[in-house]
C-alpha positions as YAML, in Angstrom:
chain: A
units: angstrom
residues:
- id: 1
  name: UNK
  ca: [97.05, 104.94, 108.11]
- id: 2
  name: UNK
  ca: [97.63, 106.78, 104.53]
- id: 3
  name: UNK
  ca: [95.71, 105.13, 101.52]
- id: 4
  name: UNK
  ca: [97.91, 102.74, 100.37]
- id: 5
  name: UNK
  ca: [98.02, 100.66, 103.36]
- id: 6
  name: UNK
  ca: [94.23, 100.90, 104.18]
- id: 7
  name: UNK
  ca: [94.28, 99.28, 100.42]
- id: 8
  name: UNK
  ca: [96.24, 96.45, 101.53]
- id: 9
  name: UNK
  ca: [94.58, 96.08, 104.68]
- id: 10
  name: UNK
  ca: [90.88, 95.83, 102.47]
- id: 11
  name: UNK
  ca: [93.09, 93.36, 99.86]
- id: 12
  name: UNK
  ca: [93.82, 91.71, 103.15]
- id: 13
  name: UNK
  ca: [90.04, 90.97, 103.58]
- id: 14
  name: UNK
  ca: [88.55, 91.34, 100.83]
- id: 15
  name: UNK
  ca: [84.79, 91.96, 101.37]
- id: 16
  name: UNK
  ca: [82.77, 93.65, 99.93]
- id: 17
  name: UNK
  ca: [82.31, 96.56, 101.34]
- id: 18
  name: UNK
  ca: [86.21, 97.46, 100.27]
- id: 19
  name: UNK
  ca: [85.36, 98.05, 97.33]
- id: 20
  name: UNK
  ca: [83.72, 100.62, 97.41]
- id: 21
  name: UNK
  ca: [86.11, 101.87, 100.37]
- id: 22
  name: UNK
  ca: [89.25, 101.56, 97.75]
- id: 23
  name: UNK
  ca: [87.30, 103.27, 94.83]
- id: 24
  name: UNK
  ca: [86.93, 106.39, 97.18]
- id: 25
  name: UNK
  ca: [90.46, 106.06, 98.54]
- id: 26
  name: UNK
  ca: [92.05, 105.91, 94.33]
- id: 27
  name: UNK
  ca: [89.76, 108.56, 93.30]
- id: 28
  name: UNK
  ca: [91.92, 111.36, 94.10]
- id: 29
  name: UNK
  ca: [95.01, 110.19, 91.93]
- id: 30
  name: UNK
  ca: [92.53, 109.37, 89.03]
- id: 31
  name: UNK
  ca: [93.38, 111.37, 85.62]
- id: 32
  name: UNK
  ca: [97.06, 111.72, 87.30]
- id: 33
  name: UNK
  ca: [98.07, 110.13, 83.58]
- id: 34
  name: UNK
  ca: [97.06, 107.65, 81.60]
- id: 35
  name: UNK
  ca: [99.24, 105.26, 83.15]
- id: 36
  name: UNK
  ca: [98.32, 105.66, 86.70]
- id: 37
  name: UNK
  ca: [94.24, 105.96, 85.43]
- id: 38
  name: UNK
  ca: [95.28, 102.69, 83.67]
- id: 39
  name: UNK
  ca: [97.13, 101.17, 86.87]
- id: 40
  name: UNK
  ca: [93.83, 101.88, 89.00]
- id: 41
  name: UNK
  ca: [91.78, 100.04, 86.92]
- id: 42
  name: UNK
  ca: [93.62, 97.25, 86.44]
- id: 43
  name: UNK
  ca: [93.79, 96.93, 90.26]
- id: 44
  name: UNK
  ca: [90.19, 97.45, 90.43]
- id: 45
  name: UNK
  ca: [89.88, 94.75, 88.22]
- id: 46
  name: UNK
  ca: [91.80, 92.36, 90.33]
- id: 47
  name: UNK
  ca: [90.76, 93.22, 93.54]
- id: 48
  name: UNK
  ca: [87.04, 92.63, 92.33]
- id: 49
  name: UNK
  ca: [87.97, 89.59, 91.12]
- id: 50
  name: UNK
  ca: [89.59, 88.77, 94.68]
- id: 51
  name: UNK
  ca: [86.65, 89.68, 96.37]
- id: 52
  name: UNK
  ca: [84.05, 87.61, 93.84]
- id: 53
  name: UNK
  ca: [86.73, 84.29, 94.72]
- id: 54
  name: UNK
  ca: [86.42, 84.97, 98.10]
- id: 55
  name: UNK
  ca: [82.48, 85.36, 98.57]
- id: 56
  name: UNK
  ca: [81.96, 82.29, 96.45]
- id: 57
  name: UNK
  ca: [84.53, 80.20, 98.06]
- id: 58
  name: UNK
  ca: [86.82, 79.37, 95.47]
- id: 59
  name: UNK
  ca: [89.95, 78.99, 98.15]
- id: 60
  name: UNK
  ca: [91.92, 77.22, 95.45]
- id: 61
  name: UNK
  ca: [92.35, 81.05, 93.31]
- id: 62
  name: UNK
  ca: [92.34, 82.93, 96.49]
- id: 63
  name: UNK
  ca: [96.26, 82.93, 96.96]
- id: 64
  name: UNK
  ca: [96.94, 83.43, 93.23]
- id: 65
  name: UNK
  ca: [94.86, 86.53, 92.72]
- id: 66
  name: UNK
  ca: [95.49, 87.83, 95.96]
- id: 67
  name: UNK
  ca: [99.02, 88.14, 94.68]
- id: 68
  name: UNK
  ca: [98.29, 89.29, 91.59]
- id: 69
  name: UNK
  ca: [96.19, 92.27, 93.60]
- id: 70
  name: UNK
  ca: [99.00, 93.00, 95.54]
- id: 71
  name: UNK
  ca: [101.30, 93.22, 92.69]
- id: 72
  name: UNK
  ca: [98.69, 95.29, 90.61]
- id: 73
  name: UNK
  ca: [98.50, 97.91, 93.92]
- id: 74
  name: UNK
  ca: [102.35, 97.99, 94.42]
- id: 75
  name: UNK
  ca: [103.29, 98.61, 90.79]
- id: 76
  name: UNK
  ca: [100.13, 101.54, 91.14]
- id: 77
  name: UNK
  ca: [102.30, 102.91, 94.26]
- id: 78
  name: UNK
  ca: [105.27, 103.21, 92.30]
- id: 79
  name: UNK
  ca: [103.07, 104.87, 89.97]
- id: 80
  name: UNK
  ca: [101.96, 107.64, 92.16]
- id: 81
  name: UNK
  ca: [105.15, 108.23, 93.50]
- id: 82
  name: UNK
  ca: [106.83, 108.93, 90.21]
- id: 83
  name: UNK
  ca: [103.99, 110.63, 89.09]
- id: 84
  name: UNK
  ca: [103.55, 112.62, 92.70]
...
């Protein structure tokens, strides 16, 4: 499984444990550019926000920012590959 589905598969779950688990998988393409550094983070920042939702419950924001997540970590793939 290369790193980019094993970060679906954690935004899939969302404990967490994955985030630690997708911190260690993005490190590598950190300081790429500023775009993809910027990208990362902003998917960070998402799939945190997943997670906190889906500890505390809060099923009615689980779909939304579970999109927004996946949206953050495929425009981050596109990313990479240009950047690759």
């Amino acid at each position: 499984m290369d790193s980019f589905q094993r970060l679906e598969a954690l935004v899939d779950s969302a404990g967490v444990d994955g985030i630690e688990e997708a911190n260690a998988l993005l490190r590598r393409f950190k300081g790429r550019s500023e775009a993809v550094t910027a990208a990362i983070e902003e998917f960070m920042l998402d799939f945190m926000t997943l997670v906190f939702v889906v500890e505390t419950g809060e099923d009615d924001f689980e779909k939304p920012i579970r999109k927004l997540a996946r949206t953050r970590l495929s425009n981050l793939k596109g990313l990479i590959g240009v950047a690759a």
